[in-house]
C-alpha positions in Angstrom: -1.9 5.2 -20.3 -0.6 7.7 -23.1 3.3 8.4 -23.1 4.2 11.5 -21.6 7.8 11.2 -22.0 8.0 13.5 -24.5 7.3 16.5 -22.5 9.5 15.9 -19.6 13.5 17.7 -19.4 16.6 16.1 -20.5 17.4 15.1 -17.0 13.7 13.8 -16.0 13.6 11.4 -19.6 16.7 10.2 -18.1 14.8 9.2 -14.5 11.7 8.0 -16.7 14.0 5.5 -19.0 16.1 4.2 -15.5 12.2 3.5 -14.3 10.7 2.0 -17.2 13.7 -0.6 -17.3 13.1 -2.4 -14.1 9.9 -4.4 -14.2 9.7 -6.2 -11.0 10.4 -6.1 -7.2 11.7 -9.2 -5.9 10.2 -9.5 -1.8 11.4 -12.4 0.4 7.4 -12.2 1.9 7.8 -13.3 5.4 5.1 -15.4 7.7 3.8 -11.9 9.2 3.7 -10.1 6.1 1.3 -13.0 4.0 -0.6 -13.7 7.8 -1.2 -9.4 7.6 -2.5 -9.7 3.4 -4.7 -12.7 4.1 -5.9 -10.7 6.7 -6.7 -7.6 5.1 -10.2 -8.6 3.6 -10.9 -9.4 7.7 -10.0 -6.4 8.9 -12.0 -4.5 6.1 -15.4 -6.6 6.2 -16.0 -7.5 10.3 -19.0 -5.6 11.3 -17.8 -3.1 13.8 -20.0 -0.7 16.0 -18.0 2.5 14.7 -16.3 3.3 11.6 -13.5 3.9 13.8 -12.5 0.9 15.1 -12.9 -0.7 11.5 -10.1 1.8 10.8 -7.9 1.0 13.2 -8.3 -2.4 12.4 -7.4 -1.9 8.9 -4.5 1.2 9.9 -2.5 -2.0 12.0 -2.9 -4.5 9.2 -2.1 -2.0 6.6 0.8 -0.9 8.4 2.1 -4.5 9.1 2.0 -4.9 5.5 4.1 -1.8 4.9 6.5 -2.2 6.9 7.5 -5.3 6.2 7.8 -5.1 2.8 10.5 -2.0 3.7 12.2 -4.4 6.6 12.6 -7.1 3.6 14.1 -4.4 1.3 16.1 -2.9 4.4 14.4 0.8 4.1 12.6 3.0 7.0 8.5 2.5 6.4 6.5 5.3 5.7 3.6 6.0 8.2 0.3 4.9 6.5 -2.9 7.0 7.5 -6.4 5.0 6.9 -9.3 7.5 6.5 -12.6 7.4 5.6 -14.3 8.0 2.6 -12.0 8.4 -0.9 -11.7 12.6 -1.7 -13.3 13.9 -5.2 -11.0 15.9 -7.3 -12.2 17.2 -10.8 -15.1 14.4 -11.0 -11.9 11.6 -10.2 -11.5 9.6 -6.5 -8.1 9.5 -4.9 -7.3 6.1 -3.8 -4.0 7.0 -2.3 -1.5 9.1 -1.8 1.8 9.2 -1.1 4.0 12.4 0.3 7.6 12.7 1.1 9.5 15.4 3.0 12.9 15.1 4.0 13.2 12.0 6.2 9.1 11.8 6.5 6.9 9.4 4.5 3.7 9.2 4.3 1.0 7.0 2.9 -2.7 8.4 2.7 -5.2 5.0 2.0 -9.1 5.6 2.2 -11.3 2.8 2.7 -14.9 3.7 1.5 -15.9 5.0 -2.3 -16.7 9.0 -2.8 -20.5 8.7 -3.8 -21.7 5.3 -2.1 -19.2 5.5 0.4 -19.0 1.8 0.5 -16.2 -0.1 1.9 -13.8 -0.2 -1.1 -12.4 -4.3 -1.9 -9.8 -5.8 -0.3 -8.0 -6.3 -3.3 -8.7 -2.6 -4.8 -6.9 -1.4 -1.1 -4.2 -3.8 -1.5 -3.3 -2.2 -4.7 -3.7 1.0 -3.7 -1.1 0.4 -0.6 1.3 -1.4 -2.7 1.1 1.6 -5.3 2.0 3.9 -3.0 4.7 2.0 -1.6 5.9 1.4 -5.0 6.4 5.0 -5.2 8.5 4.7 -1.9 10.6 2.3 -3.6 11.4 4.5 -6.1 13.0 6.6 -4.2 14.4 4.2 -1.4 15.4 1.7 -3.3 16.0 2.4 -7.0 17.3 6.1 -6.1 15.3 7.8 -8.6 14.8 11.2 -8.3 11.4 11.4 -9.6 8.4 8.3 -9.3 6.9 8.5 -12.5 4.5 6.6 -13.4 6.2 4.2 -16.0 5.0 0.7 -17.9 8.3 -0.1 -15.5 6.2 1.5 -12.3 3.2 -0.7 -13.1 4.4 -3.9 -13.6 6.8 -3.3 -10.4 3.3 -2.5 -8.4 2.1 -5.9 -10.6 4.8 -7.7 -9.0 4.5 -6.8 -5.0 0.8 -7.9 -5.8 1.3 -11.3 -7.5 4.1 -12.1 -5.1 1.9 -10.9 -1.7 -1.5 -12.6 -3.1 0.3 -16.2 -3.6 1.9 -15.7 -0.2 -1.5 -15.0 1.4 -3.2 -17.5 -0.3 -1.3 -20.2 1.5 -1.3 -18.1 5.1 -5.1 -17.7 4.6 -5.6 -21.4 4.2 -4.2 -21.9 7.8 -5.7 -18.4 9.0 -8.1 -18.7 12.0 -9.3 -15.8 12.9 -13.3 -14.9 12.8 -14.2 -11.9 11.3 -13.5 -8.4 12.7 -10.7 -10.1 15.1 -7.1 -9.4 14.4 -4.4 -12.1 16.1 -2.5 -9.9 18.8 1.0 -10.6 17.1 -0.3 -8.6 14.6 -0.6 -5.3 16.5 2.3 -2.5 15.9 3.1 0.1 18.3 5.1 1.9 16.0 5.3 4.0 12.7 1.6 5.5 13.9 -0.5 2.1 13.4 -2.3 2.9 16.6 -3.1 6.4 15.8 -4.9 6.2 12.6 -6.5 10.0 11.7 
């Protein structure tokens, strides 16, 4: 990704060098959050009557994962919104998005590609949440000003995923659960998991 550094104020190449100097996350990943990423790929690939209720399957299990990622780093979650298939914006797909206002947050994931409108991969989604909270943690929990989008910010958003995938890897060995089914422990009632849009 080219350097765009040199463009930005005094004060923002300030925010950009604070950001490019940290290079990880460190996440004490509990039980529920490696049970939620093992079962992410379940959640995306059952075979459900409606697109909806593959949705809400994947809205609860995406917002599991976000919010316990912010409960380990002690930080309010932002609400994540699963909707269908990925927006085209000058001939590029948004995977994500991620808005804050005040004392809202807000995580936009879509779960099928623009053109085919195929079910995008578990991985590719897990990314694509962990970016966007990555820009969260920016501002949470670094205190930047600004989330730029760093060598720092990418191999922060390399970390969450290395550290989740090796975590799920040893929940998914004990995991149980057919596909399309969700364990009920799983389930959230709050931060909007059971009101996906």
């Amino acid at each position: 990704m080219p350097n765009f550094r040199h463009r930005l104020s005094a004060a923002q190449r300030r925010i950009y060098d604070r950001s490019n100097a940290v290079s990880s996350i460190q996440l004490r990943v509990s039980p529920r959050l490696a049970r939620a990423v093992s079962l992410l790929p379940v959640a995306l690939g059952g075979d459900y009557p409606t697109e909806g209720q593959r949705r809400s399957k994947v809205s609860k299990v995406t917002q599991v994962i976000c919010d316990e990622i912010c409960k380990a780093k002690r930080i309010g979650p932002p609400r994540v919104l699963v909707k269908g298939a990925r927006p085209i914006h000058e001939a590029d797909e948004y995977h994500g998005l991620y808005v804050s206002e005040g004392h809202s947050h807000e995580i936009t994931l879509w779960m099928y590609t623009a053109k085919r409108r195929q079910v995008v991969a578990p991985r590719t989604l897990l990314r694509t949440l962990l970016h966007e909270v990555a820009h969260h943690l920016d501002f949470t929990v670094l205190d930047l000003e600004e989330s730029f989008h760093t060598d720092g910010f990418f191999k922060r958003e390399s970390s969450l995923v290395h550290q989740l995938e090796r975590a799920a890897a040893k929940a998914g060995r004990a995991a149980v659960a057919g596909p399309g089914r969700l364990p009920q422990r799983l389930a959230l009632r709050s931060s909007g998991a059971d009101n996906p849009s």
